[in-house]
N, C-alpha and C positions, 0 to 999 in steps of 0.2 A: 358513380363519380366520387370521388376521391373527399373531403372537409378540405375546402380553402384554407382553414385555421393549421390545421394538421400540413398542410401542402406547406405553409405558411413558414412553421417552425421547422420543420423538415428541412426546408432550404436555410433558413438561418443557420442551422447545425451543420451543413455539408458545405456552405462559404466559409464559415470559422478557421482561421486558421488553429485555435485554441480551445480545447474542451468549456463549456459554457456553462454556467449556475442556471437554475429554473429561472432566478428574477433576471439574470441577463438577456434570458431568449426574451422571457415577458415586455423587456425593456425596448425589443425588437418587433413583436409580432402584436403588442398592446393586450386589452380586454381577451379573454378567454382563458380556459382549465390547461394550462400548460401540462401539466401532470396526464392528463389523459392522452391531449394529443401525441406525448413520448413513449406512453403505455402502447397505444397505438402503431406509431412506427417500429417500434420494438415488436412487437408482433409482425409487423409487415414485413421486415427481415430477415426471419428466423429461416435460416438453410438458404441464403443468399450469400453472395459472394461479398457480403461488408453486413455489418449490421452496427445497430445502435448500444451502447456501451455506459454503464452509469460506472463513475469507479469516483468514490466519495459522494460527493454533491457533484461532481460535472460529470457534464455526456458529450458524447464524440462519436464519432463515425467509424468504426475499427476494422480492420481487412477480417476475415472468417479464419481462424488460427488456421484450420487446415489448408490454406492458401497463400500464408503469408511467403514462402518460400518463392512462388512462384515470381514475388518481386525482388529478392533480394538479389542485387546483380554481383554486389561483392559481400564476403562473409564477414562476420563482424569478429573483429578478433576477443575471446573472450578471455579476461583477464581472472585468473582464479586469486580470491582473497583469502588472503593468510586465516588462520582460525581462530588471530586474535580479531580479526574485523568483523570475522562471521558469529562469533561471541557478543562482540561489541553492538553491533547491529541490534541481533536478540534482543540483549538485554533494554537497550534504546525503543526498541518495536512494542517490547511487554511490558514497561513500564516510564515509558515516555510520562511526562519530558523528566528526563533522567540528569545528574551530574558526574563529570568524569570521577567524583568521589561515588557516585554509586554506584558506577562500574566497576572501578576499583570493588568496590566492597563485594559485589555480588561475584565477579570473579578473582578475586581474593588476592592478584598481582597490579601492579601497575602497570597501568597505558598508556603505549607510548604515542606523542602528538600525532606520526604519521599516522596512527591506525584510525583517528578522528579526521587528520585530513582525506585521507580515502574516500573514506566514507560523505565526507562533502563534498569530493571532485565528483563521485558519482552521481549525487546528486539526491543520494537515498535518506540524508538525513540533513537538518535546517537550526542551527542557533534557536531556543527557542524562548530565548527572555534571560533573567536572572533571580536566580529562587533569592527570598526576602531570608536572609538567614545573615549571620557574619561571615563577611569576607564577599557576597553576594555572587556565588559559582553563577557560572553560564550552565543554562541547560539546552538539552535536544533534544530532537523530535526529528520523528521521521517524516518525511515527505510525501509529494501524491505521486511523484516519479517512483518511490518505491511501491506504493499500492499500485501502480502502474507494472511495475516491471512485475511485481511477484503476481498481476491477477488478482487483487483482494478491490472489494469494492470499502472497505473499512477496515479499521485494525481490528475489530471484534472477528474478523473469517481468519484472524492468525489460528492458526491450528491448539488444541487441547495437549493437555497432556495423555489422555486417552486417543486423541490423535495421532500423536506423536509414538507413543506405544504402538498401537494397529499396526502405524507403518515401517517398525522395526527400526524405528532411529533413537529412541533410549538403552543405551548400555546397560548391561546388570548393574553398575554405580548407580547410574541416573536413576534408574528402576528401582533401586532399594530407596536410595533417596528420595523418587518422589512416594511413593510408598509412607516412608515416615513422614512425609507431610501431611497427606490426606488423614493418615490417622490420629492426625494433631502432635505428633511427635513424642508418644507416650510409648514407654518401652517397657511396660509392665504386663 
């Protein structure tokens, strides 16, 4: 027979309409090891047809990736982002929370507002305060709809640059370029 506690939180997570924090379910199911009972269903899940899902600090119920077609009744139209969004992003992702002056900086042109608004219609990236400097920029951050959509449970599973090598997505520029950075940029 099944832990009431576990049975407990279990249900709490599959009424949610909304992915939940540990102290939220606790908020729910009172006294007990939250953490285990999830470790728990996590396990119970594994090669079913949904399982349990940590992406940040919330958990959630998810269809089993190799299933998910099976509901989709209409396709979802996907919209391809220019390559300044897809730059922009990046650079937002690796060194959040970032200003549109350090985008500029790091991709060496100016951006333009739509490529920011995109990027917030999506939902992938959030206003995230105002750095204390003069003139006080707005900065951003990415969102958990973007750790959502890419699969990352934290921005630390964003891929390496050794990553990104393996899977053949560094150009010989980028490659010579990161190259000189590991070597600390000494050209003797």
């Amino acid at each position: 027979m099944t832990d009431p506690f576990v049975r407990a939180v279990e249900a709490v997570l599959f009424a949610s309409e909304t992915p939940l924090t540990v102290p939220m379910i606790a908020a729910y199911v009172g006294e007990g090891d939250v953490r285990a009972a999830l470790a728990t269903i996590e396990a119970d899940h594994v090669g079913r047809g949904f399982g349990l899902v940590r992406r940040g600090e919330h958990w959630h119920f998810e269809t089993a990736p190799d299933l998910a077609h099976f509901l989709r009744r209409d396709r979802d139209e996907s919209r391809r982002l220019s390559r300044a969004a897809i730059e922009t992003l990046a650079i937002i992702a690796y060194h959040e929370p970032a200003t549109r002056a350090d985008i500029e900086s790091i991709r060496g042109v100016q951006i333009s507002k739509g490529t920011i608004d995109v990027l917030l219609a999506a939902g992938w990236i959030r206003p995230a305060g105002r750095r204390e400097v003069p003139g006080r920029p707005l900065t951003y951050a990415t969102t958990q709809a973007f750790l959502d959509h890419f699969g990352l449970a934290s921005r630390r599973d964003l891929p390496g640059i050794d990553d990104l090598r393996a899977a053949g997505l560094l150009d010989p520029i980028d490659d010579a370029f990161a190259s000189v950075l590991e070597s600390g940029g000494d050209s003797d």
